[in-house]
Structure formats: C-alpha cells, structure tokens
N, C-alpha and C positions, 0 to 999 in steps of 0.2 A: 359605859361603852362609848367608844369614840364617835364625833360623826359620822367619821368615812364608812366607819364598821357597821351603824344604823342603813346608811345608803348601802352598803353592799349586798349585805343579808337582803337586805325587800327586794333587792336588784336579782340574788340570787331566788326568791320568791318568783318575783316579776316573769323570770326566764321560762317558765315551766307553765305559765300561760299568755307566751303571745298568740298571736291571730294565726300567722304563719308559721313553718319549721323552717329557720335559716338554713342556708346554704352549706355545704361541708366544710369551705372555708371559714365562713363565719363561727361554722359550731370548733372547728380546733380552735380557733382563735378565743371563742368562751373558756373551752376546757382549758386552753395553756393558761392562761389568766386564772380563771377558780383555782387549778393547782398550786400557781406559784404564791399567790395568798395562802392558803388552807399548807402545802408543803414545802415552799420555797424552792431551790433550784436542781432541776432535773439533774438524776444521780444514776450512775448506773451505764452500761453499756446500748448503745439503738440495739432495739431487733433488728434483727435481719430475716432470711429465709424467706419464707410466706406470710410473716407477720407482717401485710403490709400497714394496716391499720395502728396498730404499735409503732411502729416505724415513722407513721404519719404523725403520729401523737407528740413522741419523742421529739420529731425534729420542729415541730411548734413550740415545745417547751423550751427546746434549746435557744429558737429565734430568742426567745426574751429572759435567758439566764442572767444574772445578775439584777434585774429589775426588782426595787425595792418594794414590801409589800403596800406600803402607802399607793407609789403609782399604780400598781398591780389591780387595786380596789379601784382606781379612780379610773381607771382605764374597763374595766369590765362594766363598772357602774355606767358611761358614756356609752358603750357599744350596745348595752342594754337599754339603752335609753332611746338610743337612734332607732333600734331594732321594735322598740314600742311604737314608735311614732311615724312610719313605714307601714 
C-alpha cells in the first residue's frame, strides 16, 4: 500500500472521531473528496426536484471533477488534519 493510501485510510479513521461535527460545508467537502478517491468522477445527471441534499452532494463532486486520486487523498488527508487540530 502506498503512502498516501496508509495516510488516507487512518485519515478516513481519524474522521469518525473528531471532538467536533464539522460544518456542512466542511462535511461536502469530505464526502466530495472520499468519493472521488474510492469512485472517481461524478457521473450521472444533478438531482433536482426536492432532492436538495443530492443536489448539494452532486454539485461538490462536480467542483472537483477531474481531480486525480493521488491529490484527492492528499487533499482529504490535510482537511482532516486541520479539522483534528481545531
């Protein structure tokens, strides 16, 4: 297993017991990141309708389509970090 892949996993560990529960922003901004490692880039049509939460999901993932899974890890791993140490 790669570095990054050691630091992400514990990172993805780390998430599930900070002090605090981040922000909503903050937590899209985790999930857009965990997705586009674990499935790469957002596929599929936005909800619409009522789904505003889908919709909200969606258009995080989209901010960061194309984003390689290397930076993807290294970029969760850092927001999780700051988010520890807050």
């Amino acid at each position: 297993m790669s570095e990054m892949k050691e630091k992400f996993e514990k990172a993805r560990e780390d998430v599930t017991r900070l002090a605090e529960r981040p922000d909503n922003n903050t937590l899209l901004k985790l999930y857009a990141l965990y997705k586009q490692v674990t499935e790469g880039d957002v596929t599929g049509g936005r909800p619409g309708g009522f789904d505003l939460v889908g919709a909200a999901k969606y258009d995080a993932r989209a901010e960061i389509k194309g984003m390689d899974t290397e930076t993807a890890m290294a970029a969760y791993v850092a927001l999780v970090e700051k988010l520890k140490s807050t």
